[in-house]
C-alpha positions in Angstrom: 30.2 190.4 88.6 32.4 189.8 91.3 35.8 191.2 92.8 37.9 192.6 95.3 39.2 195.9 96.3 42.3 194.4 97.6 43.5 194.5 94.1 42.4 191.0 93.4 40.9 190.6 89.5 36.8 191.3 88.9 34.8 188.2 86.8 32.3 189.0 85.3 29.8 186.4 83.9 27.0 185.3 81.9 25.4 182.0 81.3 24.2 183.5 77.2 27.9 184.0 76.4 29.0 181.1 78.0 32.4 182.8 79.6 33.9 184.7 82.3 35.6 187.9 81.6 38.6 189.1 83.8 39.3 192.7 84.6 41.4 194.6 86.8 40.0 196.3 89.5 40.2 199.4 87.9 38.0 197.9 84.8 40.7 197.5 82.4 40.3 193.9 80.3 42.6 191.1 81.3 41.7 188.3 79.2 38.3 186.0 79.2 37.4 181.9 80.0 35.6 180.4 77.3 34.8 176.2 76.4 32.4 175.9 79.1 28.2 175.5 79.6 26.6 178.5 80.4 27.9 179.8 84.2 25.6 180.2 87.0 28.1 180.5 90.1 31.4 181.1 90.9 33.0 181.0 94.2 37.2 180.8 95.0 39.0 178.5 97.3 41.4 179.1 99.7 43.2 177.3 97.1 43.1 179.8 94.7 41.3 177.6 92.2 37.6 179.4 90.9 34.9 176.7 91.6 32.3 177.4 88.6 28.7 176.1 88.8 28.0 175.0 84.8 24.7 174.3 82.8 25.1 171.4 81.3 25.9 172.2 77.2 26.2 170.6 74.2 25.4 167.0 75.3 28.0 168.3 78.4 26.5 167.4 81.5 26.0 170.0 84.2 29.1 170.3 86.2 31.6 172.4 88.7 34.8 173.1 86.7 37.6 173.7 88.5 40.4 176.3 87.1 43.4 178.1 88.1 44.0 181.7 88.2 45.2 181.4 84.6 41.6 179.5 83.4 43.5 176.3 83.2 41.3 173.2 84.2 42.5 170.7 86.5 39.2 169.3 87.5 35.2 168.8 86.4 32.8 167.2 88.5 29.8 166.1 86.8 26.4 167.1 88.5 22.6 167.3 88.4 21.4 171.2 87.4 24.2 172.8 89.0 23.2 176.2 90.1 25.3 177.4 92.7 28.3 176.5 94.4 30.8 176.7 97.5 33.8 175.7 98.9 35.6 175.1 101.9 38.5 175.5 103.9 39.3 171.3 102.6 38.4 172.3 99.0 35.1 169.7 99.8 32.6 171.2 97.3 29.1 172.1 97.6 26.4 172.6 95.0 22.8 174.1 94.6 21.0 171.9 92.5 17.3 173.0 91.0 16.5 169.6 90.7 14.7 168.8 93.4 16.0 171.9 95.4 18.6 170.0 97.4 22.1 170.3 97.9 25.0 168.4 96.5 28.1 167.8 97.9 32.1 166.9 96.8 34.4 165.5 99.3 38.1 166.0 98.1 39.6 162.5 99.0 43.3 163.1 99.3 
């Protein structure tokens, strides 16, 4: 689970039930992400987009979905065992992959 006390929202995840709840950082519900592999990671960008790490589902490959405050999804990036993931200050994306233990990485062109 992860949030802020600046009154930012709290997600809370799990890779069994494939979606990301939102709550208020008070705990009330605000509504819930679904349509996606199994979550390992989440980080948020300076952007305001979430950055989600996703076990490949499905016949989906693994991936980083991008998606708005709202859960919108303006972006996936296909990847290899995505298990963890960050972003910078130029929305370039990095991923920990458990295939091989090495790191992948996303250069936003544009």
């Amino acid at each position: 689970m992860r949030g802020s006390a600046d009154g930012r929202p709290v997600i809370s995840w799990g890779a069994v039930e494939q979606a990301h709840q939102i709550f208020t950082p008070e705990g009330d519900y605000l509504t819930e992400w679904t349509g996606m592999g199994g979550p390992n990671d989440i980080s948020r960008g300076k952007d305001g987009n979430f950055y989600v790490a996703e076990q490949g589902d499905d016949g989906k490959p693994a991936q980083v979905c991008v998606r708005d405050g709202r859960g919108n999804v303006p972006a996936r990036m296909e990847g290899r065992h995505v298990h963890g993931v960050g972003v910078d200050s130029r929305r370039d994306t990095y991923t920990g992959l458990t295939e091989d233990r090495s790191v992948g990485t996303f250069v936003r062109v544009g």
